[in-house]
C-alpha positions as CSV (number, residue, x, y, z in Angstrom):
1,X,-2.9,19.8,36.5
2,X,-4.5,21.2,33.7
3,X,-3.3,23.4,31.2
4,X,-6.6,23.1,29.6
5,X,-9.6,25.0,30.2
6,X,-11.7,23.7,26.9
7,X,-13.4,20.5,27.4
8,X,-11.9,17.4,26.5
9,X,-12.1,14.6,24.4
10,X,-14.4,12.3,27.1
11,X,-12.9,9.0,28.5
12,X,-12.1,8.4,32.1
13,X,-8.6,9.1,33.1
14,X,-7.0,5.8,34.7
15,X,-5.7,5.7,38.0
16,X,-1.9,6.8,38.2
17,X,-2.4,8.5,34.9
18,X,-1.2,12.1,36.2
19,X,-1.9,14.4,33.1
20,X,-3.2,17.7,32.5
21,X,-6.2,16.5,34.4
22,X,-5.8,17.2,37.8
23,X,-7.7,20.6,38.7
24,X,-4.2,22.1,39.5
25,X,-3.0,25.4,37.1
26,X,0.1,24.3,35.0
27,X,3.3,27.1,36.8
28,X,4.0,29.1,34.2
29,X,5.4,32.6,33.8
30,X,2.8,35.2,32.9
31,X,5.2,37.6,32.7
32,X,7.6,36.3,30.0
33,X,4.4,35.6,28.3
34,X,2.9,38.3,28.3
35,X,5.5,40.9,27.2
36,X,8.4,38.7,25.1
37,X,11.5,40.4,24.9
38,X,11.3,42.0,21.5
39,X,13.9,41.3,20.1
40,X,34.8,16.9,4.0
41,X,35.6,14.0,4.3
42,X,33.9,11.2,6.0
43,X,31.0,8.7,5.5
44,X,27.9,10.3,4.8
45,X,24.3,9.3,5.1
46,X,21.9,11.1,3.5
47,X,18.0,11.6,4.3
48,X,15.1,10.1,1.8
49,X,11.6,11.5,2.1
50,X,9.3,9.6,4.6
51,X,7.4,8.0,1.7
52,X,10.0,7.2,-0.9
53,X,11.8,4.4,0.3
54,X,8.3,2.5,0.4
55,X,8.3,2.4,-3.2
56,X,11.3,2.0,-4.0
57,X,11.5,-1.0,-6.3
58,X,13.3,-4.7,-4.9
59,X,15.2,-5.3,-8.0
60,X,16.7,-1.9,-7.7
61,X,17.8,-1.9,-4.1
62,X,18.1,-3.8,-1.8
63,X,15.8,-3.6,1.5
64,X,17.0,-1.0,3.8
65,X,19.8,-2.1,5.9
66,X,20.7,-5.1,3.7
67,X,24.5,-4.8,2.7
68,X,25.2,-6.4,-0.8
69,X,28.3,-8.3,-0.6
70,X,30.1,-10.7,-3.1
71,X,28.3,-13.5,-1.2
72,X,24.9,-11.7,-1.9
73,X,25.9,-12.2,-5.6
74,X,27.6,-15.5,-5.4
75,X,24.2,-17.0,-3.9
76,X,21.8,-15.3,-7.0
77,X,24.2,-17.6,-9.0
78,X,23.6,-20.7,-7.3
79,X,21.0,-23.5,-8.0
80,X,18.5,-25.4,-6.4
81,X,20.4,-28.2,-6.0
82,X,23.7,-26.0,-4.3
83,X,25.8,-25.9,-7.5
84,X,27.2,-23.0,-8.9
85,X,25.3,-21.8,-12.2
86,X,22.5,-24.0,-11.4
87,X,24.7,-27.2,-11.7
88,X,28.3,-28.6,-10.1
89,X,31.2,-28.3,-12.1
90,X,32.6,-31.7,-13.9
91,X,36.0,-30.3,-14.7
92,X,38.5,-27.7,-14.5
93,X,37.4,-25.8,-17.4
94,X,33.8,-25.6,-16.7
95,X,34.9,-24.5,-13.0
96,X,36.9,-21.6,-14.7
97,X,33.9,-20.3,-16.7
98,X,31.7,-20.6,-13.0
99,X,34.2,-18.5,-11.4
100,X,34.3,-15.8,-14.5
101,X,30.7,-15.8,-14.7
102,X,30.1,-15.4,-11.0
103,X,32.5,-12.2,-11.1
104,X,30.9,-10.7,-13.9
105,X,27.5,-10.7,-11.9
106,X,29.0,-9.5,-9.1
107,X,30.8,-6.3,-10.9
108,X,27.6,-6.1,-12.8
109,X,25.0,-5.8,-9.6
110,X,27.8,-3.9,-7.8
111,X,28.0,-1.2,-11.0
112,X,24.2,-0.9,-10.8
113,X,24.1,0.3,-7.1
114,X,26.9,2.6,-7.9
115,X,24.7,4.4,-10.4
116,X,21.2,4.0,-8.5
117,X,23.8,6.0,-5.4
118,X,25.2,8.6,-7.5
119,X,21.7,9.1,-9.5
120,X,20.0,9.8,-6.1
121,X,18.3,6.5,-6.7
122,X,15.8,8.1,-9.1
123,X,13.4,9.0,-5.8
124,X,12.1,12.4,-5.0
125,X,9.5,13.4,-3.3
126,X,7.7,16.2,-4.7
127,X,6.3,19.5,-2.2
128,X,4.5,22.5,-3.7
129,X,4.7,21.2,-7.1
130,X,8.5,21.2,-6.7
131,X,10.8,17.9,-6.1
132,X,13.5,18.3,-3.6
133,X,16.7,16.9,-4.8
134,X,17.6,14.9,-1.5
135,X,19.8,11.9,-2.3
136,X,19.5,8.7,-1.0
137,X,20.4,7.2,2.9
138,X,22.8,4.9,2.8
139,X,22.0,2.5,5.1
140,X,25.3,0.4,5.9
141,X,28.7,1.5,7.1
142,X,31.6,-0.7,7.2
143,X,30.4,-2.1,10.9
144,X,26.8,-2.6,9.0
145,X,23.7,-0.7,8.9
146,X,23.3,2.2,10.7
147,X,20.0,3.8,12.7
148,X,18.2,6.2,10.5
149,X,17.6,8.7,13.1
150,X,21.4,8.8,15.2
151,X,24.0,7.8,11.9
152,X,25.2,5.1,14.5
153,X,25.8,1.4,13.8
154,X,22.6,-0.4,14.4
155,X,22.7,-2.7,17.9
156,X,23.4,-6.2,17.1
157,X,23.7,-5.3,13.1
158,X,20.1,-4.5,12.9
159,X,17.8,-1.8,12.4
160,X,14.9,-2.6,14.9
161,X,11.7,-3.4,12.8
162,X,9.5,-0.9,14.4
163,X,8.6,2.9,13.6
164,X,9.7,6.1,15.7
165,X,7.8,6.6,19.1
166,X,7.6,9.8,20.0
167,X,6.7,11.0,23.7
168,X,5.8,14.1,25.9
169,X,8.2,14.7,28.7
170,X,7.8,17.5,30.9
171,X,10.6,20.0,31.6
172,X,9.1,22.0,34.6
173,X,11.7,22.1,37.5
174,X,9.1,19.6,39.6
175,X,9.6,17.0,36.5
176,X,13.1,16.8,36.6
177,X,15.3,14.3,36.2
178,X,13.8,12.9,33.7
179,X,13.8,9.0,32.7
180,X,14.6,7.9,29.6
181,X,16.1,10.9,27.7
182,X,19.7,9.9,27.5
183,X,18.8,6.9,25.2
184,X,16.2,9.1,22.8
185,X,17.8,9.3,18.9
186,X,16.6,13.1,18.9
187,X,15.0,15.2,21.3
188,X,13.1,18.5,20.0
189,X,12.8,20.8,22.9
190,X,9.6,22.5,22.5
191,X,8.3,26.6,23.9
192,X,5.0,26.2,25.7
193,X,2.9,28.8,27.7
194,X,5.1,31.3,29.6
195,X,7.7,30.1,27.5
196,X,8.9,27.2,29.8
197,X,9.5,24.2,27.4
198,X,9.0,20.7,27.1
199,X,10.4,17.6,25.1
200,X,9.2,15.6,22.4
201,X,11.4,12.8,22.4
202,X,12.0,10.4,19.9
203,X,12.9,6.8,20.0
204,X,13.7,4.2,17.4
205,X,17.2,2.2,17.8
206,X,17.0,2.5,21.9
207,X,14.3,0.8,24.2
208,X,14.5,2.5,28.1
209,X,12.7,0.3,30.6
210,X,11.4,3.9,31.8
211,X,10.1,7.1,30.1
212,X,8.4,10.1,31.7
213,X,6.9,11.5,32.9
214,X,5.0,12.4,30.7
215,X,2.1,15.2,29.7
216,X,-0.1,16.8,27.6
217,X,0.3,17.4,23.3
218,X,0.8,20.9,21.7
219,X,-0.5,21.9,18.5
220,X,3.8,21.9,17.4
221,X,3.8,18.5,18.2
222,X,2.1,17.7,14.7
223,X,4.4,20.3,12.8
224,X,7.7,17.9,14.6
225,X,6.8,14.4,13.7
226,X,4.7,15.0,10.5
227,X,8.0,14.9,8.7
228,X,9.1,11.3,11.0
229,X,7.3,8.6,8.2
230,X,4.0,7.9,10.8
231,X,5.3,7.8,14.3
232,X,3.7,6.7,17.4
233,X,2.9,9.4,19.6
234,X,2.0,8.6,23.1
235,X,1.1,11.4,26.1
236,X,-1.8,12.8,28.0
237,X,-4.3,14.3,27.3
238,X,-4.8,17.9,25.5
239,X,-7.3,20.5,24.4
240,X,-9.8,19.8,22.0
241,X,-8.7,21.7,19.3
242,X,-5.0,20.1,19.6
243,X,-6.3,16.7,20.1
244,X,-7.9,17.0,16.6
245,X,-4.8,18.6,15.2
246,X,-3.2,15.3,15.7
247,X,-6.2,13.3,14.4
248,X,-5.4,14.7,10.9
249,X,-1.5,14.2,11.2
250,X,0.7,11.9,9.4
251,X,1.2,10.2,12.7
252,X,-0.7,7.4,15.2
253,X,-2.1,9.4,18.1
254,X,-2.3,7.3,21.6
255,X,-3.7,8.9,24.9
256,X,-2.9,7.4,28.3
257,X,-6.5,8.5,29.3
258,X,-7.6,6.1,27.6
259,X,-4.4,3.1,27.0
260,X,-3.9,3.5,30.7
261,X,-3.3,0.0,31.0
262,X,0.6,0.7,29.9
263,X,1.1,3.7,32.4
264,X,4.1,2.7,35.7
265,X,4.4,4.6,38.2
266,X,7.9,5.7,40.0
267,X,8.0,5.9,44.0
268,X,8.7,9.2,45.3
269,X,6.6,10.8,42.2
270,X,3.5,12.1,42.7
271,X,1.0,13.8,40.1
272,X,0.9,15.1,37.3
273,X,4.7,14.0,37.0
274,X,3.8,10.5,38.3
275,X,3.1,8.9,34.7
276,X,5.7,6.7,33.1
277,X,5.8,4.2,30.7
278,X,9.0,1.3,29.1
279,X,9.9,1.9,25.2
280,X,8.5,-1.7,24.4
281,X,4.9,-1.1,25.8
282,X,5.0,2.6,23.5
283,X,5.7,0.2,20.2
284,X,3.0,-2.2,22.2
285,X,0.4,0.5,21.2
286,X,0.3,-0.7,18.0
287,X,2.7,-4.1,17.4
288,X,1.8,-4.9,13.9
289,X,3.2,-1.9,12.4
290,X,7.0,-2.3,11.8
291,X,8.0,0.4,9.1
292,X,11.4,2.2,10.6
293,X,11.6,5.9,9.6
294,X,13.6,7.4,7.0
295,X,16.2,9.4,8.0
296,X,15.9,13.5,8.6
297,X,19.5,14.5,8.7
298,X,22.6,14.0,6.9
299,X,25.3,12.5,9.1
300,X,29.2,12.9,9.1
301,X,32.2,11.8,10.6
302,X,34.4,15.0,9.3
303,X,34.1,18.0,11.3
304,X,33.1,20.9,9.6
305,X,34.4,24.0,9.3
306,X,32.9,26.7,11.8
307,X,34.0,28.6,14.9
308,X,35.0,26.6,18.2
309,X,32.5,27.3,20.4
310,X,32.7,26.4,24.1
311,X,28.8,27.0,25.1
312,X,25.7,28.1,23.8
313,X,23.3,30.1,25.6
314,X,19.3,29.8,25.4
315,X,17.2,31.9,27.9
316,X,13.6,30.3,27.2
317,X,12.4,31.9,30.8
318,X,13.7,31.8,34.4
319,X,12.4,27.9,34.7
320,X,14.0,26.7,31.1
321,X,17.6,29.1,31.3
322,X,19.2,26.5,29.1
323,X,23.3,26.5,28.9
324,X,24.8,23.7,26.5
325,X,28.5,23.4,27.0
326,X,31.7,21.4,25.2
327,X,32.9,19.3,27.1
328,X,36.3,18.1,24.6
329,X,37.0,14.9,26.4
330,X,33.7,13.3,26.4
331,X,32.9,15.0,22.5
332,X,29.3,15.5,24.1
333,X,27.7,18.6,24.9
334,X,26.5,18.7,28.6
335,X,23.1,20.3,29.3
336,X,23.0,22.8,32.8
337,X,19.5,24.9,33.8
338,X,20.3,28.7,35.5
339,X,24.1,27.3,36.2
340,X,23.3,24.0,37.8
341,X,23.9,20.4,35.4
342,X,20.9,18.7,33.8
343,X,20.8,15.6,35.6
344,X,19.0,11.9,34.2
345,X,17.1,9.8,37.1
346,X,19.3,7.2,36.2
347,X,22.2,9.3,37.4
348,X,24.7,11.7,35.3
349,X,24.6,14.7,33.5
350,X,22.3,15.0,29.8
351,X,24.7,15.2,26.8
352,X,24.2,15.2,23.3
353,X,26.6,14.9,20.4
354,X,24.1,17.7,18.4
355,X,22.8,20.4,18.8
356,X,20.1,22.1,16.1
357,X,19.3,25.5,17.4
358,X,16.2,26.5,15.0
359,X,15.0,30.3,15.0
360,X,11.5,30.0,14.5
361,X,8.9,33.0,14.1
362,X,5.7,32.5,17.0
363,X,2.7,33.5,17.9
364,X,-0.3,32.8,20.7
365,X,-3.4,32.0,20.6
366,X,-6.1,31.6,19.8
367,X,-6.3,28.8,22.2
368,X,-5.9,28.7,26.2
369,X,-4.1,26.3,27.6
370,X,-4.5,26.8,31.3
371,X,-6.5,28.3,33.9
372,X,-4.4,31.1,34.2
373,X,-4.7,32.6,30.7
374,X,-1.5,31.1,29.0
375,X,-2.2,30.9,25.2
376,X,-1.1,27.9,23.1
377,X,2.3,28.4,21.6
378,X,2.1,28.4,17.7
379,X,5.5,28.0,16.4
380,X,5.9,27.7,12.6
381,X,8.2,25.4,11.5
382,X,7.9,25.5,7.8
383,X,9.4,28.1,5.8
384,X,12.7,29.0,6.7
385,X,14.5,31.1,9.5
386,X,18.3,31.1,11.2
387,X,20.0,28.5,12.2
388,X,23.2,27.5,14.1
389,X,24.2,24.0,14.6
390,X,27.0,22.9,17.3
391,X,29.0,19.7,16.9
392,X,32.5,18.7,17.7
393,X,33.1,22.2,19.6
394,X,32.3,24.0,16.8
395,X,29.4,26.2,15.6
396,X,27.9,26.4,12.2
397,X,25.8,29.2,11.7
398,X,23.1,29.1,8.3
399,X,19.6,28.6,7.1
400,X,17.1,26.1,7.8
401,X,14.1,25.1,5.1
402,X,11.1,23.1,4.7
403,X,8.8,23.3,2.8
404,X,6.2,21.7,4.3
405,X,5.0,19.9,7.5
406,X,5.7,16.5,5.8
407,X,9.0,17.3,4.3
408,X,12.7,17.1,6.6
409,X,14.1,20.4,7.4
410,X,17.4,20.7,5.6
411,X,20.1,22.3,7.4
412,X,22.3,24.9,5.1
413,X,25.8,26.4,6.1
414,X,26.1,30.4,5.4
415,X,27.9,29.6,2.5
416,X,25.9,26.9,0.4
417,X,26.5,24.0,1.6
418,X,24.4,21.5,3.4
419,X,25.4,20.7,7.3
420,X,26.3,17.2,8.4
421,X,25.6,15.9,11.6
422,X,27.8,13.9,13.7
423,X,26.7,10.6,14.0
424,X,24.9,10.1,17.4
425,X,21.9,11.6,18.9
426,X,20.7,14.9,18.6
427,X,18.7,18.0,20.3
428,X,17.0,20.6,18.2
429,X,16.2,23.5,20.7
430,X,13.0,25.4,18.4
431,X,13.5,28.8,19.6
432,X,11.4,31.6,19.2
433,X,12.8,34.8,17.5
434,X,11.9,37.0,20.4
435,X,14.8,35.2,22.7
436,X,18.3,35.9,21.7
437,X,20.4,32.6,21.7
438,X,24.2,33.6,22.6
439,X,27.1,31.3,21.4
440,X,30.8,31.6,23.1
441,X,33.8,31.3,21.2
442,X,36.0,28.9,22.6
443,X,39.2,31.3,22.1
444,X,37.2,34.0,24.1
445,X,37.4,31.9,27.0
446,X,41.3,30.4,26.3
447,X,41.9,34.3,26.3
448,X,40.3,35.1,29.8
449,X,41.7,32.2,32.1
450,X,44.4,33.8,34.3
């Protein structure tokens, strides 16, 4: 089903493999494309640039996710042979001055992280001749270290060992439900020809048995994971001009046309939304890199002050008529199209504790994407543009900023101060500045029930 009408990279598409490849025009709306409405308190984590933490001297910090604990300190004091101060105590005295010194190293290593913290660890990472004063992650919490991209306890105490996959999920009507989503650590929901969207979701801490299905790249997919310290990207297929878009990136490029070998296919699908593949066999692409990513946003438990907000509307086009709403039992934020709910394959409704609704200015072209005539979407996501984030019921309105492709977008409250996450995973909905996304108050509705 292409939405191609350039040639191709070559390669022979495997069997199964249901891309953009089929001879069928990608549905889109030519209409909506064609004439666009004109229109605290809490424990904190803290993102580091993607390339800081990899130089970040040993005797400094420790790795990330390594707590330093009085143990940690006891053991630098202890010898080869097991003794304390690199030999066993023969008397009461000499057991004193072990225990004093043992303290003194442990206040002394535990003073030095305090000041490498509140120094911002002396790591910045410079863009356009400027360094950005972004503070250090901190990696542990008091139930251990936490997953860089969600703010959540790692599972089993552990950050996985493996770097961000990132894949292409359609959200056409026909692709829905989708597998996989409800166990991303951030989706970015992406404007494509005619204004219909799809999802570049990204997965790190979590490992579904089944993704998909899953298309073709877009030239914004480059602009989204530049900034996600060299993620694996897997889909299917693109243009030419795309394709070598992502050649250039700051991330590893994998096309089922040609790792077909990895691809599953679901009974009852059929193509293009017939292409699947588990977590581990993504991360299977390329098993000797193990470098997690750094984080991108800055995560707390304390809600922040903004107006309580009920839903949030975002009319992409007739096929993508998003409506998030609160839901205050669950603390999620459940996920409806045109008034009927978002539902996974596995069953249930899609949630989300966060939701990052990015302005972004866009244009079309040069490019076509499809037989039809749709244009690639060219959404520019550096710079800066509105913003409104929704978490806990409530809606922060501000500013977001990067300053370039390989640089996290910082999120900034109307007021001057930065805007914490929640802990937990995370949509951003990138929305063009031609569609007018509506929030409601939550005491509008209170004041109109009967």
């Amino acid at each position: 089903m292409p939405d191609e009408t350039t040639p191709e990279q070559p390669g022979d598409v495997p069997k199964g493999v249901g891309g953009d490849d089929t001879g069928v025009p990608e549905p889109w709306d030519r209409a909506t494309q064609a004439v666009p409405a004109d229109t605290g308190a809490g424990d904190v984590t803290q993102a580091v640039p993607a390339d800081t933490t990899r130089s970040m001297a040993s005797a400094a910090t420790p790795p990330v996710g390594t707590p330093v604990t009085a143990a940690a300190g006891a053991a630098a004091a202890t010898g080869p042979d097991g003794d304390a101060a690199g030999g066993r105590a023969r008397n009461s005295s000499q057991r004193a001055w072990v225990i004093a010194l043992v303290a003194v190293a442990v206040l002394v290593v535990g003073s030095g992280i305090a000041l490498a913290v509140t120094a911002g660890g002396g790591t910045k990472k410079k863009a356009s001749g400027a360094a950005l004063n972004i503070p250090v992650v901190t990696t542990t919490s008091p139930s251990g270290p936490l997953c860089p991209l969600t703010g959540l306890p790692a599972p089993g105490g552990h950050v996985p060992q493996r770097p961000a996959l990132a894949v292409k999920i359609d959200n056409y009507p026909q692709a829905r439900p989708q597998s996989g989503l409800g166990q991303a650590d951030i989706v970015f929901d992406e404007p494509v020809e005619g204004l219909i969207t799809r999802f570049a979701a990204v997965f790190q801490c979590q490992s579904p048995a089944l993704i998909g299905p899953i298309r073709s790249a877009r030239a914004v997919d480059l602009q989204i994971l530049d900034q996600l310290s060299r993620p694996i990207l897997v889909h299917v297929g693109g243009i030419g001009p795309v394709l070598s878009l992502l050649q250039s990136g700051n991330l590893i490029d994998f096309d089922l046309r040609t790792h077909g070998s990895i691809v599953q296919t679901v009974p009852g699908r059929y193509a293009p939304y017939d292409t699947y593949i588990s977590a581990a066999a993504g991360w299977g692409l390329d098993a000797g890199y193990k470098t997690p990513p750094s984080a991108l946003f800055t995560y707390s438990t304390a809600t922040p002050s903004g107006t309580p907000t009920m839903s949030v509307h975002i009319p992409f086009s007739g096929t993508n008529n998003v409506l998030w709403t609160w839901n205050a039992s669950s603390g999620h934020w459940l996920l409806s199209y045109s008034g009927e709910p978002a539902l996974l394959a596995g069953g249930g409704q899609i949630t989300t504790t966060n939701i990052v609704v990015q302005t972004v200015h866009v244009t079309y072209g040069p490019w076509l994407e499809n037989s039809e005539g749709g244009l690639e979407v060219q959404s520019q996501m550096t710079g800066s543009g509105p913003l409104t984030v929704l978490r806990n019921g409530v809606a922060v309105t501000g500013t977001w900023q990067r300053s370039s492709i390989h640089d996290p977008t910082t999120l900034t409250a109307s007021d001057g101060s930065p805007i914490a996450l929640a802990p937990g995973q995370t949509w951003v909905e990138i929305v063009p500045s031609t569609v007018a996304v509506t929030t409601t108050p939550a005491s509008a509705v209170a004041t109109t029930r009967p």
